[in-house]
C-alpha positions in Angstrom: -35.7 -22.7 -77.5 -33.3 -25.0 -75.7 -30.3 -23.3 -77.2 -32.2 -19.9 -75.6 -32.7 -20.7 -72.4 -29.2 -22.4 -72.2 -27.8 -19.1 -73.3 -29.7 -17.1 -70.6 -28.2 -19.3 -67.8 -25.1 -19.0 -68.9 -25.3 -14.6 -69.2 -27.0 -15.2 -65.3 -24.1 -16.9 -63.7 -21.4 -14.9 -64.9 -23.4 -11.8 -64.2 -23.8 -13.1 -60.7 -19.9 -13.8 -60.7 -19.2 -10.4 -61.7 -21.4 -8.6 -58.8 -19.9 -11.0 -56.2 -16.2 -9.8 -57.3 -17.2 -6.0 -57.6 -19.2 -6.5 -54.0 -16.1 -8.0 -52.7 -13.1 -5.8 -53.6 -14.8 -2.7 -54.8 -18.3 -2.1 -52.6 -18.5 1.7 -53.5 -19.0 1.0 -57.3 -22.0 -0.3 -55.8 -22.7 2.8 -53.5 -21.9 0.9 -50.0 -19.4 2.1 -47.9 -16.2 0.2 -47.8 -15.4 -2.0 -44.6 -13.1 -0.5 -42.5 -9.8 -2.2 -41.2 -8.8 -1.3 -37.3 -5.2 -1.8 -36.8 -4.6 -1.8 -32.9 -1.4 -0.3 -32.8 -2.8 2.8 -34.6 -6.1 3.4 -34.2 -6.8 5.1 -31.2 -9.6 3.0 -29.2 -13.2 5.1 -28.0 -13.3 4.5 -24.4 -17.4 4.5 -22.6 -17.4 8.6 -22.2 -16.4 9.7 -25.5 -12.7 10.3 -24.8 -10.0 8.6 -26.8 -7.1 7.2 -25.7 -4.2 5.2 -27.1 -2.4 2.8 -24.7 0.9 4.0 -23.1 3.6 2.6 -24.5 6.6 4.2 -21.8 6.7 5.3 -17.9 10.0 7.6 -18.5 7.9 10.7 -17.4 7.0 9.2 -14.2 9.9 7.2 -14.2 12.0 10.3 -14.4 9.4 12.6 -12.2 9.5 10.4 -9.4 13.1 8.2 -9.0 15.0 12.0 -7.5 13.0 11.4 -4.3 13.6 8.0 -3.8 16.4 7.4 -1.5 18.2 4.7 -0.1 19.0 4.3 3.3 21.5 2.7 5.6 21.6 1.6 9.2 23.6 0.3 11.5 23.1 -1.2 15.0 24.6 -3.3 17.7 25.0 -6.6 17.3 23.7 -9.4 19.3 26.6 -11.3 19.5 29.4 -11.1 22.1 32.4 -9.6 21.4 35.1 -12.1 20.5 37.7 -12.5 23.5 39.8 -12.0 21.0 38.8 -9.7 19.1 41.3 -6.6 19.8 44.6 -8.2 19.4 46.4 -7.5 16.1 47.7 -10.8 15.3 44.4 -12.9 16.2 42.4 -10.5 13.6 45.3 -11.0 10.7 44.7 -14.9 10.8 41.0 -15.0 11.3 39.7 -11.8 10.2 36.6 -9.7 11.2 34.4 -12.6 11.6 31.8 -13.4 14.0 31.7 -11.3 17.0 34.2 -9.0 15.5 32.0 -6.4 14.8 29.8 -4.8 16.9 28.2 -3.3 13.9 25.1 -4.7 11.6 24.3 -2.8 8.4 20.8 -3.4 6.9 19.6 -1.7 3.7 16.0 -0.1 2.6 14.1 2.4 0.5 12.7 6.2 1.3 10.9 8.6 -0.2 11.6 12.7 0.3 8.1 14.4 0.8 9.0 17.6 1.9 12.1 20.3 0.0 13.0 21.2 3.9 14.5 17.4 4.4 11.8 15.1 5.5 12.0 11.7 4.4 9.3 8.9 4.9 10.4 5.2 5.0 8.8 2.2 7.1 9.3 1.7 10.9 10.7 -1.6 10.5 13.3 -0.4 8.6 15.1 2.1 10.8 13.5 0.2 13.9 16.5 -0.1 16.8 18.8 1.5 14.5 22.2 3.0 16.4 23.1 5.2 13.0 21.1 6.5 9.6 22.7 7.3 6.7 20.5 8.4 3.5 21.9 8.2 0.5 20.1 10.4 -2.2 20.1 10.2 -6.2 22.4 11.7 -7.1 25.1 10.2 -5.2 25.3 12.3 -2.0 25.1 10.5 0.9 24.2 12.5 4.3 23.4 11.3 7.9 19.4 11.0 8.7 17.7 12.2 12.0 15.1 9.9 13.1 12.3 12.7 13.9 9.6 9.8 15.0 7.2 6.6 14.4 4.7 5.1 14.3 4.7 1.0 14.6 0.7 0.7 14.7 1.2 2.1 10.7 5.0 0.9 10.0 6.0 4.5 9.0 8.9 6.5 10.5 10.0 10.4 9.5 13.5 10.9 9.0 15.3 14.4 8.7 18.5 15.4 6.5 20.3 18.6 6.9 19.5 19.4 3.5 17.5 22.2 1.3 15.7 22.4 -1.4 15.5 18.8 -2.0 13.9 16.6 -4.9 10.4 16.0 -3.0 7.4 14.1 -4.4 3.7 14.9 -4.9 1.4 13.0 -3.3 -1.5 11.6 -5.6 -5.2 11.1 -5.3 -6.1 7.9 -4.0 -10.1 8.7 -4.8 -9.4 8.4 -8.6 -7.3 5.5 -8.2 -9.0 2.4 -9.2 -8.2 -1.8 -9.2 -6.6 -2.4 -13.0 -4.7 1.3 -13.0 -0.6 0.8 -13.8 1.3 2.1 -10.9 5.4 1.5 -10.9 7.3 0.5 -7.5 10.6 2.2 -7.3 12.9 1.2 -5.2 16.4 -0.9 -3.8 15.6 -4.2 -4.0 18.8 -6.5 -2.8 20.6 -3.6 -2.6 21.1 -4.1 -6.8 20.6 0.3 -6.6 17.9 1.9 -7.4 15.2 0.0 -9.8 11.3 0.6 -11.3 9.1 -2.2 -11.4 5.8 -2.1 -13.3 2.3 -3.5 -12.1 -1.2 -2.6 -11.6 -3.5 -1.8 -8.8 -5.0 -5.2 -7.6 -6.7 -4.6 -4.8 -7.7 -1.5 -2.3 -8.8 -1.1 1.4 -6.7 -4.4 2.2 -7.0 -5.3 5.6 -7.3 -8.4 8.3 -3.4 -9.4 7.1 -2.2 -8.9 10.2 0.9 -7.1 9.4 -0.6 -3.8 11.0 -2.7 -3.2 13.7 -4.2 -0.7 11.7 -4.8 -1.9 8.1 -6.0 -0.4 4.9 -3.6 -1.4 2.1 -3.2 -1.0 -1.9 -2.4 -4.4 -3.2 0.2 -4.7 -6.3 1.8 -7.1 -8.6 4.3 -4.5 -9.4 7.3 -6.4 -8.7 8.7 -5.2 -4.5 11.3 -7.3 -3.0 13.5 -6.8 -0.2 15.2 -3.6 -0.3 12.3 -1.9 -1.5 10.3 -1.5 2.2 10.1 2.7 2.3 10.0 2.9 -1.3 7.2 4.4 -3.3 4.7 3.1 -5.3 3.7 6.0 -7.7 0.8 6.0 -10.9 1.8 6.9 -14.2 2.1 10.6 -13.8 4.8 10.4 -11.1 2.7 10.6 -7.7 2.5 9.3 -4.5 -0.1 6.6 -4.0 1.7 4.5 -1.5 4.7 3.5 0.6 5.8 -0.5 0.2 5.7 -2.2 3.3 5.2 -6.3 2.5 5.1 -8.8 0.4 3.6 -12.4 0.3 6.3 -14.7 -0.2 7.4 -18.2 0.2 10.7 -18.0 -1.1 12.1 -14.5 -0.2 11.4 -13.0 -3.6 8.2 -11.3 -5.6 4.9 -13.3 -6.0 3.1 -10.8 -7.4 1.3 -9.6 -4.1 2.8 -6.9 -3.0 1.3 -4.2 0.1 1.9 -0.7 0.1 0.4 1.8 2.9 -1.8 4.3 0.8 -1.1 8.1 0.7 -4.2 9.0 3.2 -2.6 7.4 5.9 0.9 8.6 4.5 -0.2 11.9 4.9 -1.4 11.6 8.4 0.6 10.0 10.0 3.3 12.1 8.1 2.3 15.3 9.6 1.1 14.2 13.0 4.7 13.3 13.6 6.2 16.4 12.4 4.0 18.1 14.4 4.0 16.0 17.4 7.1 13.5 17.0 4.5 10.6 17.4 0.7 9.9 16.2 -2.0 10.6 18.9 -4.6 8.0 18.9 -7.7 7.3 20.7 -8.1 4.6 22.9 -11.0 3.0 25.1 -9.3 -0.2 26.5 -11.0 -3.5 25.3 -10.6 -6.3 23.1 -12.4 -6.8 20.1 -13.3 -9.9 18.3 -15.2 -10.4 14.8 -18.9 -12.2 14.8 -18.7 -15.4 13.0 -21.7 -17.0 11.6 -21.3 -19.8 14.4 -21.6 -16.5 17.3 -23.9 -14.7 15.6 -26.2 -17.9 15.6 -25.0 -18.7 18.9 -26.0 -15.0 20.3 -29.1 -15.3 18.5 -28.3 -12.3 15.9 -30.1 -11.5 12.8 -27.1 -9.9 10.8 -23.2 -10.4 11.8 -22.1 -6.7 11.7 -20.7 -5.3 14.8 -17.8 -6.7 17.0 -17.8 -8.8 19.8 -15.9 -7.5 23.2 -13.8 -10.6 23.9 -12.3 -8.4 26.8 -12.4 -5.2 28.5 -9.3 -3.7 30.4 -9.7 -3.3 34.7 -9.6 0.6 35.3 -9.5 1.5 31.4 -12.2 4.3 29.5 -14.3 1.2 28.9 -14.5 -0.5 32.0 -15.4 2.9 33.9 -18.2 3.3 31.3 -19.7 0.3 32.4 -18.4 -1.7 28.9 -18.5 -5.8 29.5 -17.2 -8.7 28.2 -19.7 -10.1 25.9 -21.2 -7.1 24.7 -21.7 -6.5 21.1 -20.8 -3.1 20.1 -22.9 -1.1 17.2 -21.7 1.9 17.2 -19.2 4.7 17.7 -20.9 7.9 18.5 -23.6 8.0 15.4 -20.9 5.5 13.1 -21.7 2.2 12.9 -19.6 -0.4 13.3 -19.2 -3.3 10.8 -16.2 -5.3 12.3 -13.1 -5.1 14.5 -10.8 -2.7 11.7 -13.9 -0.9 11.8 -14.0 -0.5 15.5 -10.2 0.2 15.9 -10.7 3.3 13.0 -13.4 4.8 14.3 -11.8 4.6 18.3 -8.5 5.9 16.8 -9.7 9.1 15.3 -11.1 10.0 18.6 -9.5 13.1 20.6 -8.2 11.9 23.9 -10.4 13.3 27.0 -13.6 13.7 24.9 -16.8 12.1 25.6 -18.2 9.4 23.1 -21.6 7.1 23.1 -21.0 3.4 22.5 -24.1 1.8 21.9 -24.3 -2.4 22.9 -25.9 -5.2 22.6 -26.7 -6.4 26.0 -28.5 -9.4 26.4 -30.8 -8.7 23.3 -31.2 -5.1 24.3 -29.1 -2.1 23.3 -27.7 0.5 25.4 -25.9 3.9 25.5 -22.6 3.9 27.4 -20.9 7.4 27.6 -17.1 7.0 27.6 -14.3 9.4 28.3 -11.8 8.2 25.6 -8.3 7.8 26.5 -5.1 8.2 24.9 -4.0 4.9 22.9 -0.8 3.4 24.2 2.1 2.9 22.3 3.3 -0.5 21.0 5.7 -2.2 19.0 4.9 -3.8 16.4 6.9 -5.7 13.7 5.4 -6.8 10.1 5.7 -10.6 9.4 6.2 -10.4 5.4 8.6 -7.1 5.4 10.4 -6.8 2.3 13.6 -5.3 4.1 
C-alpha cells in the first residue's frame, strides 16, 4: 500500500510539471489564446476615439512645406555715434581702419515669413523698428530690397513688401485645433548661422500679463528660438502657420526652453488691417486700468475679484466725458463682461471709433450705465524686453 500511494505522488507531480511547461510555452494545446507581445516601435498604438496612429518619426514634409517662406532680413540704420573727425581722410582710415564712428551704418539681422504670392512679408516691429534700409533675403538665395508697408508696436508685427511675384507664401493654420503637448517646429535665423528648424511642443496658450505687449495672447514653446529668429514662424507638423516668434525668456542670451510667438488670429488681423489701412485701428476710451487683488477686492468690500479697477481716467478723453471716475470698478463692455485689465483692453480695442458703447461700474456699491462715444486709440511705441533679435 505504501509502495502505492508513493507511486501515485510521484505520477501527480510530474503530471503537474508537465501542465505547467505546456501552460507556459504552448497555452493553445490547452485551448487559451496565446499572450500577445506589443513591440512599440511597431505596433501602432489605439488612441481614446478609435483611430490609430503611429508616432512621427520625421518633420521633412513640413520642414520642406514651410522653410521657402521663411526669409531673412537685413537692416541698416544710422548710427548713434559721431562721426570720427577723422574719418574721411585716406591715410587716417589705412592705419586705423573703419572703427568706431567710422560708419554711419548699423546692420542688425532677423527672420520673416512671406504670407501673401503678391510680396507681403510679416516679420516683428522690433525688428525693422527705425530701420534707414530693408533688404530681404529669400531661400533660394535672391536677395531684394523690402518696402516697409506699416506696423503695429501695440502687437510687435510689421508688413513688409518685395517687388516680387508669385512667391513661396505659407498657409496659415488653425489655432482652434491646436492644443498644449502638439509638436510645432520654429524656423528661423538664429545668430545669423542661416536658416535652421528647431523642434518643440506647444506649452502653453492665451499667454498674457508678460508685459512684452500691450496687447497679449501668446503660444508658449520649448521649441528652441534664439536671436535671429524674431519674425520667424512657428508652424505644426503639416507645414502651417500658427505663430510668429517674438521673445524669449532668457538669462544668458540663448534658449531656455520658453519661447513666445504671436498666434495666427492676431497675425491675420493685424496682417490685413495694415494692408488695408497701413496701420491697425483700435478703439480707445482713455483710462487706466488696474487688476483687483485680493487685498482691494477686500478693501472695496467685493464678493468676487473679476472686473478692473480704474486707477485713472484721461481730462477730456471718451471716458471722462461719459462721466467714468477714478475708482470705479468696471463690469462690463457693452453686454461682455470683463474679467481683468487684458480683458478690458480686448474688448475696448475691437470697438469702432465714433460708436456708442455702455460701460457698466461699480460705484460706491452700486452699478451704473455710462454711454461712451469711443475714440480712436493712439499710437505708441513700444519695444519688447526679451526680443530674440
Amino acid at each position: 500500500m505504501r509502495r502505492l500511494w508513493l507511486l501515485f505522488a510521484q505520477t501527480v507531480t510530474v503530471a503537474l510539471a508537465l501542465w505547467f511547461i505546456v501552460a507556459t510555452l504552448k497555452p493553445e494545446w490547452l485551448g487559451r489564446p496565446a499572450s500577445v507581445r506589443l513591440e512599440s516601435a511597431a505596433v501602432p498604438v489605439r488612441e481614446a476615439d478609435g483611430v490609430a496612429s503611429a508616432m512621427q518619426s520625421t518633420y521633412r514634409t513640413a520642414s520642406q512645406r514651410a522653410m521657402p517662406a521663411v526669409v531673412n532680413i537685413f537692416t541698416s540704420k544710422a548710427s548713434k555715434q559721431s562721426p570720427h573727425p577723422f574719418s574721411n581722410d585716406p591715410l587716417f582710415r589705412r592705419f586705423f581702419g573703419d572703427g568706431p564712428g567710422m560708419d554711419d551704418r548699423q546692420f542688425s539681422l532677423g527672420s520673416g515669413v512671406i504670407v501673401s504670392p503678391e510680396g507681403y512679408v510679416l516679420t516683428n516691429n522690433h525688428v525693422i523698428e527705425s530701420a534707414a534700409q530693408i533688404e530681404i533675403a529669400l531661400a533660394d538665395g535672391r536677395k531684394v530690397p523690402g518696402k516697409l508697408v506699416g506696423t503695429d508696436p501695440e502687437t510687435d508685427l510689421a508688413v513688409l513688401k518685395v517687388d516680387l511675384r508669385g512667391l513661396p507664401a505659407i498657409t496659415l493654420g488653425k489655432l482652434d485645433n491646436t492644443q498644449v503637448g502638439d509638436v510645432v517646429l520654429a524656423i528661423g535665423n538664429p545668430f545669423g548661422v542661416g536658416q535652421t528648424v528647431t523642434m518643440g511642443i506647444v506649452s502653453a496658450l492665451g499667454r498674457n500679463h508678460l508685459g512684452i505687449n500691450t496687447f497679449e495672447n501668446f503660444i508658449q514653446t520649448d521649441a528652441a528660438i534664439n536671436p535671429g529668429n524674431s519674425g520667424g514662424a512657428l508652424v505644426d507638423t503639416d507645414g502651417h502657420l500658427l505663430g510668429i516668434n517674438t521673445a524669449i525668456y532668457s538669462r544668458s542670451g540663448g534658449s531656455l526652453g520658453i519661447g513666445f510667438a504671436i498666434p495666427v488670429t492676431t497675425v491675420k488681423t493685424v496682417m490685413e488691417a495694415i494692408i488695408r489701412n497701413g496701420q491697425v485701428v483700435r478703439g480707445w476710451i482713455g483710462v487706466e486700468p488696474q487688476d483687483i487683488t485680493p487685498e482691494l477686492a477686500d478693501s472695496f468690500g467685493l464678493r468676487k475679484s473679476s472686473g478692473t479697477i480704474i486707477a485713472g481716467v484721461l481730462k477730456g478723453g471718451p471716458a471722462d466725458k461719459a462721466g467714468v471716475r477714478p475708482g470705479d470698478i468696471l463690469l462690463s463692455v457693452g453686454d461682455n463682461p470683463v474679467t481683468d485689465t487684458v480683458s478690458m483692453l480686448n474688448l475696448v480695442a475691437q470697438l469702432k471709433p465714433g460708436e456708442t458703447v455702455k460701460l457698466t461700474v461699480l460705484r460706491r456699491a452700486e452699478e451704473t450705465s455710462l454711454p461712451v462715444v469711443v475714440g480712436r486709440r493712439p499710437r505708441m511705441k513700444q519695444q519688447p524686453v526679451q526680443d530674440t533679435e
